[in-house]
MOPAC internal coordinates of N, CA, C and O (Angstrom, degrees):
PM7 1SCF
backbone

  N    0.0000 0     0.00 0     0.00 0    0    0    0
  C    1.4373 1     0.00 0     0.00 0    1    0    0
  C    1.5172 1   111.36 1     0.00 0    2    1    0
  O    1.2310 1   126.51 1   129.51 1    3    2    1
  N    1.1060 1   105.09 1   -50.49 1    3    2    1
  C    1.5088 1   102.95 1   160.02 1    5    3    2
  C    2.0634 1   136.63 1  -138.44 1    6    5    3
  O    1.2310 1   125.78 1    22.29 1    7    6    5
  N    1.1081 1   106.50 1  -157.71 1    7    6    5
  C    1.4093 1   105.19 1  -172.14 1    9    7    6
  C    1.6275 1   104.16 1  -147.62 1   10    9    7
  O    1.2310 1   118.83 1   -34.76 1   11   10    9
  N    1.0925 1   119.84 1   145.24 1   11   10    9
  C    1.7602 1   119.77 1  -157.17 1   13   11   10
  C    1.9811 1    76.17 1  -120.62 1   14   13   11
  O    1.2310 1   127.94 1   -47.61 1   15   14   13
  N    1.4339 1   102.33 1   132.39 1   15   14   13
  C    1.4287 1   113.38 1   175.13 1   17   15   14
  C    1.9718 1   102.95 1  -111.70 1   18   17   15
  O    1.2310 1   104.31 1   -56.88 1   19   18   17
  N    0.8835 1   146.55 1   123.12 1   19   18   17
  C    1.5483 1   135.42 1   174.70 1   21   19   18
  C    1.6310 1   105.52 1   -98.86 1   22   21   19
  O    1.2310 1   126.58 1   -41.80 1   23   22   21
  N    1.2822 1   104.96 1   138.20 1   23   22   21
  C    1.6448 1   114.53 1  -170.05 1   25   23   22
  C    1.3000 1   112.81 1    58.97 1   26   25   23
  O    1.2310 1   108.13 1  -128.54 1   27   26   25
  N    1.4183 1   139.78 1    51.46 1   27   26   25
  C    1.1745 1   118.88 1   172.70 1   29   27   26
  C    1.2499 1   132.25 1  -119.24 1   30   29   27
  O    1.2310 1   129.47 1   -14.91 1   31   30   29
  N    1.3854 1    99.34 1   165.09 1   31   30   29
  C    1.9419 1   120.61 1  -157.65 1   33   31   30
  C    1.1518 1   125.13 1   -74.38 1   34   33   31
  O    1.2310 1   110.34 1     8.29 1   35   34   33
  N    1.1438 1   135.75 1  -171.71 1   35   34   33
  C    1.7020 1   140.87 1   167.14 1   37   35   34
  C    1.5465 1   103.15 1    27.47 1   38   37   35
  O    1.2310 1   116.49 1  -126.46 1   39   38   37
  N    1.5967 1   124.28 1    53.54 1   39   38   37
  C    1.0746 1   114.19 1   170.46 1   41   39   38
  C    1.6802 1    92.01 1  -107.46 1   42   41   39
  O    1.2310 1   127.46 1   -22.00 1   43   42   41
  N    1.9419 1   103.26 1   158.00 1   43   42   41
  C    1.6460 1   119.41 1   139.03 1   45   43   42
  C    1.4754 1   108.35 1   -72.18 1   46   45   43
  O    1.2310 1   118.37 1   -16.70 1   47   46   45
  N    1.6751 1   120.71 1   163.30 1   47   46   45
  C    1.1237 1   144.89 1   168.44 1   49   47   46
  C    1.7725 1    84.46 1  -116.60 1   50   49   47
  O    1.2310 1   123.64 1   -73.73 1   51   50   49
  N    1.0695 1   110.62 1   106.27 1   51   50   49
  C    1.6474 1   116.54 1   170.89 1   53   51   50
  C    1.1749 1   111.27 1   -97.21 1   54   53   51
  O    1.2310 1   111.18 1   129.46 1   55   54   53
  N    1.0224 1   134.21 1   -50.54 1   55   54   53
  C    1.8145 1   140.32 1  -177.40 1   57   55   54
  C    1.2944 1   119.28 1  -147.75 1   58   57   55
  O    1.2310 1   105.45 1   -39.31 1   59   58   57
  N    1.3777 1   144.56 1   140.69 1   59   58   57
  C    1.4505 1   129.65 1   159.74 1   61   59   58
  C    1.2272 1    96.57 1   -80.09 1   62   61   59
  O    1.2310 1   119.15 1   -20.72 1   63   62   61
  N    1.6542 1   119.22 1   159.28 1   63   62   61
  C    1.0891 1   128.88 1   177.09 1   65   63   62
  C    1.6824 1   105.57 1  -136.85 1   66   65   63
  O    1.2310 1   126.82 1     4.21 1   67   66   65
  N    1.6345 1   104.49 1  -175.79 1   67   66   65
  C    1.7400 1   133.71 1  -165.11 1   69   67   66
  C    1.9947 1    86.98 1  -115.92 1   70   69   67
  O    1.2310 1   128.00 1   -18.89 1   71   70   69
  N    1.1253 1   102.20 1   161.11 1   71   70   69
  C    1.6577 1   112.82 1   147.22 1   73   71   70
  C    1.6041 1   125.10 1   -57.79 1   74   73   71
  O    1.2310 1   133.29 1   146.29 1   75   74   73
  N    1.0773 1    91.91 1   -33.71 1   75   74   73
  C    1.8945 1   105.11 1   176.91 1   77   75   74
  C    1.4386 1    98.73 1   -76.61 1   78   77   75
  O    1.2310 1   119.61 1   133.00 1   79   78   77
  N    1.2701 1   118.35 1   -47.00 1   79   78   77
  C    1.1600 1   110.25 1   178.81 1   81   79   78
  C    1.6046 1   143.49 1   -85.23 1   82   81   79
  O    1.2310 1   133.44 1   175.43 1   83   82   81
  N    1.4223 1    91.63 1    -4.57 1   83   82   81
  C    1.4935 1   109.03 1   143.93 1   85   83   82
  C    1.4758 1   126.57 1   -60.20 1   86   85   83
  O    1.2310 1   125.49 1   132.16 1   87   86   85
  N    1.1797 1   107.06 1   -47.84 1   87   86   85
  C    1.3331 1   107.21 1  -168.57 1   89   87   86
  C    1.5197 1   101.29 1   -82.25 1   90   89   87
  O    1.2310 1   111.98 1   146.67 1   91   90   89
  N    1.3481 1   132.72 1   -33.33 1   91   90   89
  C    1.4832 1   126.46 1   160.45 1   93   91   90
  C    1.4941 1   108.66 1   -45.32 1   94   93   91
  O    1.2310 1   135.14 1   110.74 1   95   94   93
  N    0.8312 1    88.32 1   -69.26 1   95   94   93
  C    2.0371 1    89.98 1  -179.98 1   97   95   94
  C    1.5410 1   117.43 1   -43.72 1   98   97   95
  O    1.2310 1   114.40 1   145.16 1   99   98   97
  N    1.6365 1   128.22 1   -34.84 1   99   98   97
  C    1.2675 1   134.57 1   163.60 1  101   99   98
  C    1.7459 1   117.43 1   -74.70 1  102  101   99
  O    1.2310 1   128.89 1   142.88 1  103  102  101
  N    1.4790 1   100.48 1   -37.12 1  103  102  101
  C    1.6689 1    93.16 1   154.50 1  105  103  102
  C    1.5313 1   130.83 1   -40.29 1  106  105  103
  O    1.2310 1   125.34 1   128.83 1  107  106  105
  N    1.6145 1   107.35 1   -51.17 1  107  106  105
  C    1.5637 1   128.67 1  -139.90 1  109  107  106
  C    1.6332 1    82.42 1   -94.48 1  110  109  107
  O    1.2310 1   117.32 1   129.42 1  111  110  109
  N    1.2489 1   122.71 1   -50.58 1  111  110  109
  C    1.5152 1   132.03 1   168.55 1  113  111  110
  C    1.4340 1   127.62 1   -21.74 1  114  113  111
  O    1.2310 1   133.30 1   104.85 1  115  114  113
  N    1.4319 1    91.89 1   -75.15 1  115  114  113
  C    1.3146 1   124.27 1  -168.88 1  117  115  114
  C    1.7840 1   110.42 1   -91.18 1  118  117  115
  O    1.2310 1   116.25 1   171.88 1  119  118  117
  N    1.2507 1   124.74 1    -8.12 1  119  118  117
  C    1.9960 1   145.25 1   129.68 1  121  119  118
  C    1.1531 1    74.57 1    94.09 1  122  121  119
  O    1.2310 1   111.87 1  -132.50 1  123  122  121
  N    1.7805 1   132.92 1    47.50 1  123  122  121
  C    2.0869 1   144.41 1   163.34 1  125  123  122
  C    1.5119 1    78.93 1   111.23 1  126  125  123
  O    1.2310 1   142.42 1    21.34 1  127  126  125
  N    1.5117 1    74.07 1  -158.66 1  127  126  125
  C    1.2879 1   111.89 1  -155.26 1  129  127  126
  C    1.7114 1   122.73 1  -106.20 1  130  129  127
  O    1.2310 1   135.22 1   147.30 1  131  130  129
  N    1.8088 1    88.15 1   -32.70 1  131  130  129
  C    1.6542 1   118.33 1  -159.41 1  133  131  130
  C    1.8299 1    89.05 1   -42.73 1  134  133  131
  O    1.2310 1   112.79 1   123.51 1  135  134  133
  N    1.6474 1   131.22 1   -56.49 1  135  134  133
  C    1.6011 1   118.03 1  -172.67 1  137  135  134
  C    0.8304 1   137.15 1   -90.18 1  138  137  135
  O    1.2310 1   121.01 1  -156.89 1  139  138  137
  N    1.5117 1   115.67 1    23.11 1  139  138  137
  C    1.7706 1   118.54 1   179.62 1  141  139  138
  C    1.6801 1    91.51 1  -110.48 1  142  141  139
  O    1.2310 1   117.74 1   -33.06 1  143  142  141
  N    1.2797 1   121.92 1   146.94 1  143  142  141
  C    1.1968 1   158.60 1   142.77 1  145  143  142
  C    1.3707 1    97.53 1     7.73 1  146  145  143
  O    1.2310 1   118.57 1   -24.19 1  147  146  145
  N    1.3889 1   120.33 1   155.81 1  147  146  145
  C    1.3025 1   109.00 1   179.76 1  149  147  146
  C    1.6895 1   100.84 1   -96.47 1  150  149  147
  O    1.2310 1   120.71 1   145.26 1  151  150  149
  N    1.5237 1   116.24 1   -34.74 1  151  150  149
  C    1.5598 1    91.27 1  -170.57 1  153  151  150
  C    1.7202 1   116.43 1   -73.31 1  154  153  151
  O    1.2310 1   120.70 1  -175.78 1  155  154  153
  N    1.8388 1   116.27 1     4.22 1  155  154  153
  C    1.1413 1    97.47 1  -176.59 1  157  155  154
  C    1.8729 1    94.71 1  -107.76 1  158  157  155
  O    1.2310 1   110.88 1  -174.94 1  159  158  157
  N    0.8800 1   134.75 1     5.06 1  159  158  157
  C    1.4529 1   131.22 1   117.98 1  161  159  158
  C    1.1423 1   133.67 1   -50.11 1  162  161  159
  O    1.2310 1   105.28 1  -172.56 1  163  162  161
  N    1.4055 1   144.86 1     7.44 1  163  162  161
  C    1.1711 1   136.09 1   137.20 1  165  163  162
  C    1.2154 1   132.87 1   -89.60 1  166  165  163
  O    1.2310 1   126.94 1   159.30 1  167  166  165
  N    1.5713 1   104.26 1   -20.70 1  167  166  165
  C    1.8214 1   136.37 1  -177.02 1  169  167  166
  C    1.8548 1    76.51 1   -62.20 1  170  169  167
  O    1.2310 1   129.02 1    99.21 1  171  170  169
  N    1.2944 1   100.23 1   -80.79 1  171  170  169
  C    1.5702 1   106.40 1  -160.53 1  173  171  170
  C    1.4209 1   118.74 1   -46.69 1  174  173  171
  O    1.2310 1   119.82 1   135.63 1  175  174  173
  N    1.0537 1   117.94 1   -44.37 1  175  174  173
  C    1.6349 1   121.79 1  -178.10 1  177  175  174
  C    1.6990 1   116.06 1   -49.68 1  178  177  175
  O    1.2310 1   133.68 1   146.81 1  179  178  177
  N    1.9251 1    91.17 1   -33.19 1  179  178  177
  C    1.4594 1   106.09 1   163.50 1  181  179  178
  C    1.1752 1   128.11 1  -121.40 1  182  181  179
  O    1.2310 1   121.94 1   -98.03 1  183  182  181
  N    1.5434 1   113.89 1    81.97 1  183  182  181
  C    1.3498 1   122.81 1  -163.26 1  185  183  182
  C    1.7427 1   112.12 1   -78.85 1  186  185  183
  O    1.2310 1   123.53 1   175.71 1  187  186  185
  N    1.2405 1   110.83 1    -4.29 1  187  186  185
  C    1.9830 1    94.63 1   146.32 1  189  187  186
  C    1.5843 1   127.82 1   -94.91 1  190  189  187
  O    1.2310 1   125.70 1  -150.31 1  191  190  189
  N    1.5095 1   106.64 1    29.69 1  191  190  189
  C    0.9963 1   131.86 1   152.38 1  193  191  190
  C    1.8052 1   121.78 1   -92.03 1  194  193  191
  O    1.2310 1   130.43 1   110.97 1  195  194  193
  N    1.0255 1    97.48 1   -69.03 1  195  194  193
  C    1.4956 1   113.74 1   169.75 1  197  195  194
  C    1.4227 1   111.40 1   -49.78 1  198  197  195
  O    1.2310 1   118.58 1   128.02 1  199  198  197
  N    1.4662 1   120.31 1   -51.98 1  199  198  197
  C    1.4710 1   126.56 1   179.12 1  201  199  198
  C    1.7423 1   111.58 1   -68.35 1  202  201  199
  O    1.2310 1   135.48 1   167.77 1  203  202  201
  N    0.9705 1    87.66 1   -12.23 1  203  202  201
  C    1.9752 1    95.23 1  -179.82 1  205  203  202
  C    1.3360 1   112.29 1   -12.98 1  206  205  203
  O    1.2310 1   120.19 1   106.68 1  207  206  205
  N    1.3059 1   117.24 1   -73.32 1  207  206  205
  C    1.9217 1   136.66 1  -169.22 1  209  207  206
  C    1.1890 1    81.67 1   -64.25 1  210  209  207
  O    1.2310 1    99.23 1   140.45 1  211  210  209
  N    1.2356 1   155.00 1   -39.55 1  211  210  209
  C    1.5827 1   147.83 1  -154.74 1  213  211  210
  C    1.6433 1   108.07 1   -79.01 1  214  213  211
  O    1.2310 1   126.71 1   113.66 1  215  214  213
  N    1.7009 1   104.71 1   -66.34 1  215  214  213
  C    1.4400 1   116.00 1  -177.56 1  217  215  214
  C    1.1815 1   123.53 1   -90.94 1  218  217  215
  O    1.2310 1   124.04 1  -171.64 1  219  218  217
  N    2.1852 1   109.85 1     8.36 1  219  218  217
  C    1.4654 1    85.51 1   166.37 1  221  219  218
  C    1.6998 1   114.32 1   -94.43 1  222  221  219
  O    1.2310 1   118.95 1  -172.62 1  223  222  221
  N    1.0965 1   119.61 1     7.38 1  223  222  221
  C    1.7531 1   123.73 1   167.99 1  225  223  222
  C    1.6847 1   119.78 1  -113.59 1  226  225  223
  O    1.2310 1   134.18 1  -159.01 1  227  226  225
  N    1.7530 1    90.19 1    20.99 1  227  226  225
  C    1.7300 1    91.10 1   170.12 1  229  227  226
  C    1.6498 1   116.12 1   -60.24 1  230  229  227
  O    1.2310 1   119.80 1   -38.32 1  231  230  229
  N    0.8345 1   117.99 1   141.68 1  231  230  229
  C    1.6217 1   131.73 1   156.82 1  233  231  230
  C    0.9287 1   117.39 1   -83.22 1  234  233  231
  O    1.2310 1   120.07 1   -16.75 1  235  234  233
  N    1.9558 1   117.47 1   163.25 1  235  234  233
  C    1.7016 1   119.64 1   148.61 1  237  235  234
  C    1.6267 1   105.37 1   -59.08 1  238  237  235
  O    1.2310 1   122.15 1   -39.79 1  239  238  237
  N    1.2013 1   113.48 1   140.21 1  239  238  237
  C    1.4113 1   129.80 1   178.77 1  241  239  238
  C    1.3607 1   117.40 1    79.17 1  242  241  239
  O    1.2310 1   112.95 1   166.05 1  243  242  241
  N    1.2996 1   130.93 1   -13.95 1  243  242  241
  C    1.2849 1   132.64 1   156.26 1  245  243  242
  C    1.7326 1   126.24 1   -44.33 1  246  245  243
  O    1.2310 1   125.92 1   -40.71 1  247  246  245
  N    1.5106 1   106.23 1   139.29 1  247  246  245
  C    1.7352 1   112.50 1  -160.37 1  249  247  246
  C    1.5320 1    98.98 1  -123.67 1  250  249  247
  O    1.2310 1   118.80 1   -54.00 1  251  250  249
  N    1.2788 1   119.90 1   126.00 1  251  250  249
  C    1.5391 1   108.69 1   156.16 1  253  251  250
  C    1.5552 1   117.19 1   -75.58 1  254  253  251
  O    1.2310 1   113.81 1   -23.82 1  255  254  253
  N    1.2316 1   129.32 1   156.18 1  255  254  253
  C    1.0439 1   129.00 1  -167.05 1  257  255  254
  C    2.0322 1    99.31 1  -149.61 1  258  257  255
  O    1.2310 1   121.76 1   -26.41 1  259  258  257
  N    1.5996 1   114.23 1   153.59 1  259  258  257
  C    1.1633 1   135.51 1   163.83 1  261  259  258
  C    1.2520 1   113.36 1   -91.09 1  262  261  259
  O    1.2310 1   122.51 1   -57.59 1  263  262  261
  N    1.2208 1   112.80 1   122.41 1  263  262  261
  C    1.5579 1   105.02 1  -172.52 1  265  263  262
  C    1.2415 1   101.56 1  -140.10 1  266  265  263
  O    1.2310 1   114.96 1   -28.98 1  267  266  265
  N    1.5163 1   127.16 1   151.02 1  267  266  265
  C    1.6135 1   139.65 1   139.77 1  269  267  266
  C    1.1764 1   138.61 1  -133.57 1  270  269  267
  O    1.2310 1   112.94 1   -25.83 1  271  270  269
  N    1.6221 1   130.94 1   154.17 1  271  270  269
  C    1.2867 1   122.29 1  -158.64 1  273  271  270
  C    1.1641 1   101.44 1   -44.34 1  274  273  271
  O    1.2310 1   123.77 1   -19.12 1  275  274  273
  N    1.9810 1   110.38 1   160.88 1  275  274  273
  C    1.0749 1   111.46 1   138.40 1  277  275  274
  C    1.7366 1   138.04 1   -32.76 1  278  277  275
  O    1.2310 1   127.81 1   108.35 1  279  278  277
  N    1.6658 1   102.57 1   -71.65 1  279  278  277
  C    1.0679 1   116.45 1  -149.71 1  281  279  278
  C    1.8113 1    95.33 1   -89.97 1  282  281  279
  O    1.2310 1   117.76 1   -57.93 1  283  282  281
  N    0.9511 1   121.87 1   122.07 1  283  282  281
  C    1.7539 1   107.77 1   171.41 1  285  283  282
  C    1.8317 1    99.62 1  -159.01 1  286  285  283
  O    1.2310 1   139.11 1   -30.95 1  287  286  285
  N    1.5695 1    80.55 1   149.05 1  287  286  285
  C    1.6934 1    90.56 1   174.86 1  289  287  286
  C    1.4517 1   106.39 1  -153.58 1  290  289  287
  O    1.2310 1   118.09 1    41.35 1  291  290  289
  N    1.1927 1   121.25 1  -138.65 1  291  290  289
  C    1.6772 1   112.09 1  -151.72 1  293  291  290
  C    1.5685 1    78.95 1   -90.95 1  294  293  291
  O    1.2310 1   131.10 1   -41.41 1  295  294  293
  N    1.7545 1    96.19 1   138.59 1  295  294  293
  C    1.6530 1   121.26 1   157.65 1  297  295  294
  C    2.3746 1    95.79 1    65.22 1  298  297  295
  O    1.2310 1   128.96 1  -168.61 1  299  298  297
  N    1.4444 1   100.35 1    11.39 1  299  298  297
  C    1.6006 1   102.41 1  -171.14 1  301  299  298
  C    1.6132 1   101.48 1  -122.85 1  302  301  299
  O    1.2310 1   108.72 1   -41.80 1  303  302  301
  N    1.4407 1   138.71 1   138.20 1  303  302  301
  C    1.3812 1   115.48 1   170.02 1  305  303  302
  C    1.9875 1    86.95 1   136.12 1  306  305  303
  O    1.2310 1   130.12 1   -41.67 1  307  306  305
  N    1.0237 1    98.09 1   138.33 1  307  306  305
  C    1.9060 1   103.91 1   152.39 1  309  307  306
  C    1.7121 1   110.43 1  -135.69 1  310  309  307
  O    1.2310 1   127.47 1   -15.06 1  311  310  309
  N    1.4402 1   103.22 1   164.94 1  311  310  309
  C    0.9805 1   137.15 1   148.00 1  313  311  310
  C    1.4082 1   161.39 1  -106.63 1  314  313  311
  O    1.2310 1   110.46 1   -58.55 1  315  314  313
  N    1.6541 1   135.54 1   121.45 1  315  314  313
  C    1.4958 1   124.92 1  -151.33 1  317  315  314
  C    1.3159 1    99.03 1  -159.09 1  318  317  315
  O    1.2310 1   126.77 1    10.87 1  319  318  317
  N    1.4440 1   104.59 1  -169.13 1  319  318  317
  C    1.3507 1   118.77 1   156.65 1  321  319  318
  C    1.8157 1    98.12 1  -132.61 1  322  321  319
  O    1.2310 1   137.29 1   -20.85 1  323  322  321
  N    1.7836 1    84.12 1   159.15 1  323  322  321
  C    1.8025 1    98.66 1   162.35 1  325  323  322
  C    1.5364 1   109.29 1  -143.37 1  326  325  323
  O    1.2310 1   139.43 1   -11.90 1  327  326  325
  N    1.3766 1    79.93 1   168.10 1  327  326  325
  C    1.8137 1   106.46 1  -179.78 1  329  327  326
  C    1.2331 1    92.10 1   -81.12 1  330  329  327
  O    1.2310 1   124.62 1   -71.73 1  331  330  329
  N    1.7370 1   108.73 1   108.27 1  331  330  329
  C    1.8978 1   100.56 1   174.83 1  333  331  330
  C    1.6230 1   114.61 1   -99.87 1  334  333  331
  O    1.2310 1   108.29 1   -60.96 1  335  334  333
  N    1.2948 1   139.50 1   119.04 1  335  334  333
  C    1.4866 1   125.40 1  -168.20 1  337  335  334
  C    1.6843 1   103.33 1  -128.92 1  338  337  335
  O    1.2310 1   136.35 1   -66.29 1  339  338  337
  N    1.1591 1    85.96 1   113.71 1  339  338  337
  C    2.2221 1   108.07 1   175.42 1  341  339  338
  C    1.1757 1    76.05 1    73.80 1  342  341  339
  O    1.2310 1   100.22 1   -86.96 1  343  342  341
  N    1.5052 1   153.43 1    93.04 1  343  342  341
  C    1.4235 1   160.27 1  -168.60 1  345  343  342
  C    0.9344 1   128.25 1   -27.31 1  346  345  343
  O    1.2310 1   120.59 1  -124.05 1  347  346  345
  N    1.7375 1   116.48 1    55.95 1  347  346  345
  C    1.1460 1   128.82 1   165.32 1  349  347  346
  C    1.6105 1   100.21 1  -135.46 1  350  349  347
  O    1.2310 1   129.34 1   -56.26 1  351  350  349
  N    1.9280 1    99.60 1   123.74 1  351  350  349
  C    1.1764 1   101.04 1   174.22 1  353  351  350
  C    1.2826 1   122.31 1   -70.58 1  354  353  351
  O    1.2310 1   115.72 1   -40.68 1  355  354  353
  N    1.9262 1   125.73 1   139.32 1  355  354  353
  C    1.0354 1   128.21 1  -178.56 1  357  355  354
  C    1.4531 1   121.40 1  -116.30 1  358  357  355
  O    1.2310 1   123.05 1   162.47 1  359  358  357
  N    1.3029 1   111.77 1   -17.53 1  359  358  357
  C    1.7497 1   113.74 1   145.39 1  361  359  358
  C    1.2867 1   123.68 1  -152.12 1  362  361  359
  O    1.2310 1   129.34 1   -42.37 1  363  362  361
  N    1.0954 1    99.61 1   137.63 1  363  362  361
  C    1.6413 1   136.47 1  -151.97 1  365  363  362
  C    1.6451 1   105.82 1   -83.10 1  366  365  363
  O    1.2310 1   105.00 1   -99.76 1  367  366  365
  N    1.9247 1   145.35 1    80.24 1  367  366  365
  C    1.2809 1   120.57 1  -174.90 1  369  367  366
  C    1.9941 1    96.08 1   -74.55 1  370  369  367
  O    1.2310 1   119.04 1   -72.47 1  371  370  369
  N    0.9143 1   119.44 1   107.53 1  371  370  369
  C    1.6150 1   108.80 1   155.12 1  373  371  370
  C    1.3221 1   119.70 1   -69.55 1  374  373  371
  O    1.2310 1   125.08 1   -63.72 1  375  374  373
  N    1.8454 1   107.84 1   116.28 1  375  374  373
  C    1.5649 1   111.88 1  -178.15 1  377  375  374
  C    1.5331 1   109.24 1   -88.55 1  378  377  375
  O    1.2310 1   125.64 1   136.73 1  379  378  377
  N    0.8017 1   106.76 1   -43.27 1  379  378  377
  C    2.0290 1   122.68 1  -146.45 1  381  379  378
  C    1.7939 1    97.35 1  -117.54 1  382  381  379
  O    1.2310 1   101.44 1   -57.69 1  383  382  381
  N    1.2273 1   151.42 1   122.31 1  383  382  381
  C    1.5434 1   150.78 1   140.19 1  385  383  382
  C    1.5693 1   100.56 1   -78.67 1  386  385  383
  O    1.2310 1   122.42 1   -36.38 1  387  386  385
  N    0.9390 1   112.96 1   143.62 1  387  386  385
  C    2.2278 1   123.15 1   166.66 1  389  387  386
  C    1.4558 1    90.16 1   -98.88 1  390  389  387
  O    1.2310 1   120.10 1   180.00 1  391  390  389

């Protein structure tokens, strides 16, 4: 489901987000739930599961954030969240590739 990038580049900061609001955002994404797999429907339903690699090196002052490449065009572009700290993201979960 996904891929953990460390230090990475040519990202947007699109939104900070909640755990709830991860999983809204993977709802709205992914248009439910009904065609993904069932065990990555359970990951998601429990997104401090899913966020694991994310929130087990959270800090004080650390932000989750929605992010996607810069550069994207048809079938080109990803989507994720990262651990952003002093506002520079320092790991990257990639959910979604175009």
């Amino acid at each position: 489901m996904s891929r953990l990038i460390h230090n990475p580049v040519g990202l947007e900061l699109v939104q900070e987000t909640t755990l709830s609001g991860f999983h809204d955002w993977c709802f709205h994404l992914f248009g439910g739930f009904d065609r993904l797999p069932q065990d990555v429907v359970e990951r998601l339903n429990k997104p401090e599961v899913a966020l694991a690699p994310l929130l087990d090196v959270l800090q004080a002052g650390d932000k989750l954030w929605l992010c996607r490449s810069l550069e994207r065009g048809v079938l080109y572009g990803h989507e994720g969240i990262a651990l952003v700290r002093d506002g520079q993201p320092i790991i990257y979960m990639l959910i979604i590739n175009y």
